[in-house]
Legacy VTK file of the C-alpha trace (Angstrom):
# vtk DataFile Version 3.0
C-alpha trace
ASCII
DATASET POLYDATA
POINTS 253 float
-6.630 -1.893 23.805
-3.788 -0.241 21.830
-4.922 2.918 19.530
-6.404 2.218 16.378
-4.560 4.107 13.509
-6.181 2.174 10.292
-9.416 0.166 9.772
-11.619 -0.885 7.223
-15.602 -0.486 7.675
-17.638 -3.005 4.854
-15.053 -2.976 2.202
-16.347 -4.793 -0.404
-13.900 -5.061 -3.866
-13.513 -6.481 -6.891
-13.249 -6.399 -10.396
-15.875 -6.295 -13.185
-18.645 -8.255 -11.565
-16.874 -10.397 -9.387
-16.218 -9.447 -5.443
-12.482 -10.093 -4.334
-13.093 -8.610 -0.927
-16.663 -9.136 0.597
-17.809 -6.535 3.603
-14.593 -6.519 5.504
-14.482 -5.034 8.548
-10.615 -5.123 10.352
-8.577 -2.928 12.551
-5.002 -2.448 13.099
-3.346 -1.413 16.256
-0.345 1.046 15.915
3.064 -0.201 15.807
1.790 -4.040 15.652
2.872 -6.277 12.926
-0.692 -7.852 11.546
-0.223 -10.937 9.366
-3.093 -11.968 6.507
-3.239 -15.359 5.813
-4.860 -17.342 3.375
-5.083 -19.825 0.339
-4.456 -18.419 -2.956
-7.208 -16.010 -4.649
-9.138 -15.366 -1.181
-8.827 -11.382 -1.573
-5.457 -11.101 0.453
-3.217 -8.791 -2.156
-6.714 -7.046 -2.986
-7.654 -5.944 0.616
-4.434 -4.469 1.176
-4.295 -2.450 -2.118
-7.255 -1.054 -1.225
-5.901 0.324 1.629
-3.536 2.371 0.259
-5.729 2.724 -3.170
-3.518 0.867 -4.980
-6.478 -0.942 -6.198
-8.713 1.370 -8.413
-5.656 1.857 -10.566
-6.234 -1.377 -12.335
-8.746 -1.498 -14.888
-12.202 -2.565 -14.498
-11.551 -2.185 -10.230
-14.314 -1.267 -7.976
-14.568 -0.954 -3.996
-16.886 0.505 -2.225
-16.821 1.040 1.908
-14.438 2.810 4.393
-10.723 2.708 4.762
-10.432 4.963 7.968
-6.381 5.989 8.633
-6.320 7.953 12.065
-10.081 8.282 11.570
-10.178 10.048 8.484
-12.166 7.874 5.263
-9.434 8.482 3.011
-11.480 6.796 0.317
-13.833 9.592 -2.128
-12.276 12.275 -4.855
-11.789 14.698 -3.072
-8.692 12.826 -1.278
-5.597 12.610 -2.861
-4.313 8.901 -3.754
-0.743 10.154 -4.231
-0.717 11.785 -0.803
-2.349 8.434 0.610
0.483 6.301 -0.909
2.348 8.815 1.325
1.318 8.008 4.103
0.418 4.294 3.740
3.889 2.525 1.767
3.694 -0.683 -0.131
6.394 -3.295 -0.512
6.034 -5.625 -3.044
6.440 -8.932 -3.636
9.342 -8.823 -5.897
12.019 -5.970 -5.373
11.406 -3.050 -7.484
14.436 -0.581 -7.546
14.093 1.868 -10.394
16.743 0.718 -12.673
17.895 3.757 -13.701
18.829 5.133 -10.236
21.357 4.576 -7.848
21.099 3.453 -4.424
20.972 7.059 -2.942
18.687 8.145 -5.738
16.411 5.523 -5.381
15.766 6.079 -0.898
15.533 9.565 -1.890
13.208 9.729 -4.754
9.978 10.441 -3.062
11.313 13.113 -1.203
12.332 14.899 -4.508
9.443 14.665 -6.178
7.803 16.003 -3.324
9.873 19.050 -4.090
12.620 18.605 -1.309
16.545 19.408 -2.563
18.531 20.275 0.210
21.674 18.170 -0.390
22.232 18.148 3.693
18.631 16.853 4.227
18.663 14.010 1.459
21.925 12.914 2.465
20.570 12.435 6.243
17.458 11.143 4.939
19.155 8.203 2.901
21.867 7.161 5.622
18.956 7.429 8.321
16.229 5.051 6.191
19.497 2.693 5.135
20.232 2.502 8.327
16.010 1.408 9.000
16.136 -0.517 6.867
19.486 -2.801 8.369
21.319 -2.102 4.603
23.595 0.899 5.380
26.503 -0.682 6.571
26.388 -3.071 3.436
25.922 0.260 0.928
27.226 2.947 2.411
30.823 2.587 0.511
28.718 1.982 -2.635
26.237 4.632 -3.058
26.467 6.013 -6.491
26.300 2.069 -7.578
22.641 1.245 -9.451
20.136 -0.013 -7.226
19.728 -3.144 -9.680
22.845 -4.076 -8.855
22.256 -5.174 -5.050
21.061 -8.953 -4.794
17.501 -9.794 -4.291
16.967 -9.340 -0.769
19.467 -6.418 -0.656
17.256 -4.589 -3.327
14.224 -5.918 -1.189
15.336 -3.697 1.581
16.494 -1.134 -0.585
12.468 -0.831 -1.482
11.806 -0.866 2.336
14.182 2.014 3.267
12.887 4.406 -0.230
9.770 3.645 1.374
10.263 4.597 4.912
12.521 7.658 3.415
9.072 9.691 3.084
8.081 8.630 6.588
4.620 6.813 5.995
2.500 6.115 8.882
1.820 2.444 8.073
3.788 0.052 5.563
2.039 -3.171 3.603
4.125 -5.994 2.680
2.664 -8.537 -0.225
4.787 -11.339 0.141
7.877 -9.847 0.642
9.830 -12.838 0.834
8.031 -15.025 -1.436
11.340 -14.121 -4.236
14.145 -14.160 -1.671
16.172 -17.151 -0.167
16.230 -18.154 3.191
18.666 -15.773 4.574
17.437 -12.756 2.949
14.185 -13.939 4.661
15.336 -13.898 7.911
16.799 -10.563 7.311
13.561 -9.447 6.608
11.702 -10.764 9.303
14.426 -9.423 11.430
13.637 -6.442 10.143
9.716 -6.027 10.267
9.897 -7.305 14.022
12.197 -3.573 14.427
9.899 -1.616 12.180
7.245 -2.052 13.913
9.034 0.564 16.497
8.143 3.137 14.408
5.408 2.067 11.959
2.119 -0.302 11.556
2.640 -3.475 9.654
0.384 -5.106 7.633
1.993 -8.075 5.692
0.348 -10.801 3.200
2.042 -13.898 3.542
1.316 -17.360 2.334
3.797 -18.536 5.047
1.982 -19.380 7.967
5.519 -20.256 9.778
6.823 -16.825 9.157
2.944 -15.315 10.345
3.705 -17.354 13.539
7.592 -15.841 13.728
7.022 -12.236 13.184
3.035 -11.162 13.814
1.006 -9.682 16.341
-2.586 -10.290 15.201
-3.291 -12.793 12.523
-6.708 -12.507 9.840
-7.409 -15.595 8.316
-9.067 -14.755 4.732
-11.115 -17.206 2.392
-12.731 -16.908 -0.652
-12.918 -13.055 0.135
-14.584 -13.375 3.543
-12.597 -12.698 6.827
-12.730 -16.072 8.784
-10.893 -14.935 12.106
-9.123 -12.404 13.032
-7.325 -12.953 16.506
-4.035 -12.292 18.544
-1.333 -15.004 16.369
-0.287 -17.302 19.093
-4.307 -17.910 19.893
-5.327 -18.130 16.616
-2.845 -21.071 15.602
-2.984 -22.508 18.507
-6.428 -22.530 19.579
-8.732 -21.002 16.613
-12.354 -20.800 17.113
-13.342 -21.333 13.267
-13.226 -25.068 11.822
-12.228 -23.642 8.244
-9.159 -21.477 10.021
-7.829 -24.765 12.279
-8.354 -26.841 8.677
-6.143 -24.656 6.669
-3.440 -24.039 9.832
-3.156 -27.648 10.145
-3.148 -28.385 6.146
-6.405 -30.325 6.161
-7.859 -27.626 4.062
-9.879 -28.716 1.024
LINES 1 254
253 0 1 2 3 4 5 6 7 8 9 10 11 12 13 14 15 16 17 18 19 20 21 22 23 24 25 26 27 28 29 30 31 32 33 34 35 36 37 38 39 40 41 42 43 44 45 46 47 48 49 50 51 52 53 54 55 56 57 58 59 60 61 62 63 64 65 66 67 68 69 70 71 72 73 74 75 76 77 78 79 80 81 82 83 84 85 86 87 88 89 90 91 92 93 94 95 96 97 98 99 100 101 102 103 104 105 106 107 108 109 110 111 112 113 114 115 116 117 118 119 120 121 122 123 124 125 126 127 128 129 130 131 132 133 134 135 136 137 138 139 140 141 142 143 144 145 146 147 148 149 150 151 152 153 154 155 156 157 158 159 160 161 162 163 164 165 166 167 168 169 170 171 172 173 174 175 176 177 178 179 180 181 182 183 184 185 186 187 188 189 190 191 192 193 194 195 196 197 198 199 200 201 202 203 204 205 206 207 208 209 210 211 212 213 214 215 216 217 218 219 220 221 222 223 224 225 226 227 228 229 230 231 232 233 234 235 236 237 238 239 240 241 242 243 244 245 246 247 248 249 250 251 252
């Protein structure tokens, strides 16, 4: 079995009385891409912002469990969220570029606020997480141009290089095609199947086609409950839960 670097002991989430996520236990191998399946509402986007605590930031949010990176709970107070978000990136389902910066500013922006200026180093940094993130050669004439001003997917992976510019140790992905046509997508995809070289995947996808293409390990969710969780080509092709062969083969409900 591959190491271990994150993993989730009873999480249980939710907001205001109702649970989201109910007692999940998962693990996720390093530098594996694991796909999360499921029909709308079932606690997908949930689960993963807990793992980077992303969730308690919305009102009225509770969770309660472990969320275990490299063995550590990095759940509690006395653990530092921002340093978490570090460590664990999120990409989200619709690009986010900060409007106001350009395309260099916006790969390096993380690394200035965590107090690094060197022009040398930034400049390296950018061209090396451009280049990560398969957008350098389309940019690197264009730098000083505002990040906005890419097109969807290009901004897409303009979020996935300011990401990987701080170096985290895993990266989530909610639906981060779900905006983008189909050959952005496939640039994407392309993509994740290289990151995984370097970092842990975890990516929410209502695509079970593109779960097939691009994942290692597959977790079927429903109604906030983990179904099965199994290597992808045995899990669509020979699942071991009725409700997970149901929804695979669009029979669900």
């Amino acid at each position: 079995m591959s190491e271990v670097i994150l993993e989730t002991k009873k999480l249980v989430a939710g907001f205001g009385d109702l649970d989201a996520v109910k007692g999940i236990d998962l693990r996720f191998e390093k530098n594996s891409v694991t796909a999360i399946i499921g029909p709308s509402g079932c606690g997908k986007s949930t689960y993963i912002r807990c793992l980077n605590r992303l969730h308690e930031e919305v009102p009225g949010a509770y969770s309660s469990g472990e969320v275990l990176l490299n063995g550590e709970n990095i759940q509690g107070l006395r653990v530092d969220p921002v340093a978490i978000r570090r460590r664990i990136g999120m990409v989200f389902q619709k690009p986010n570029p900060f409007p106001s910066l350009s395309i260099f500013d916006n790969v390096c922006v993380g690394l200035k606020l965590s107090g690094v200026r060197k022009s040398s180093v930034l400049k390296e940094v950018v061209e090396t997480s451009l280049r990560a993130a398969a957008l350098w050669d389309e940019v690197k004439d264009k730098l000083d141009a505002p990040g906005v001003s890419l097109s969807g997917g290009q901004q897409q992976r303009l979020c996935i290089a300011r990401t990987l510019a701080v170096e985290p140790t895993v990266l989530l992905m909610d639906e981060p095609t779900s905006a983008l046509d189909p050959i952005s997508t496939a640039k994407i995809e392309e993509l994740v199947t290289d990151l995984k070289k370097r970092v842990t995947i975890v990516i929410v996808t209502h695509n079970m086609q593109q779960a097939a293409r691009i994942s290692d390990r597959t977790a079927f969710f429903l109604l906030g409950d983990l179904i099965e969780f199994d290597d992808t080509s045995r899990l669509f092709t020979a699942p071991k839960q009725e409700q997970t062969e149901r929804y695979i083969t669009g029979r669900f409900g």
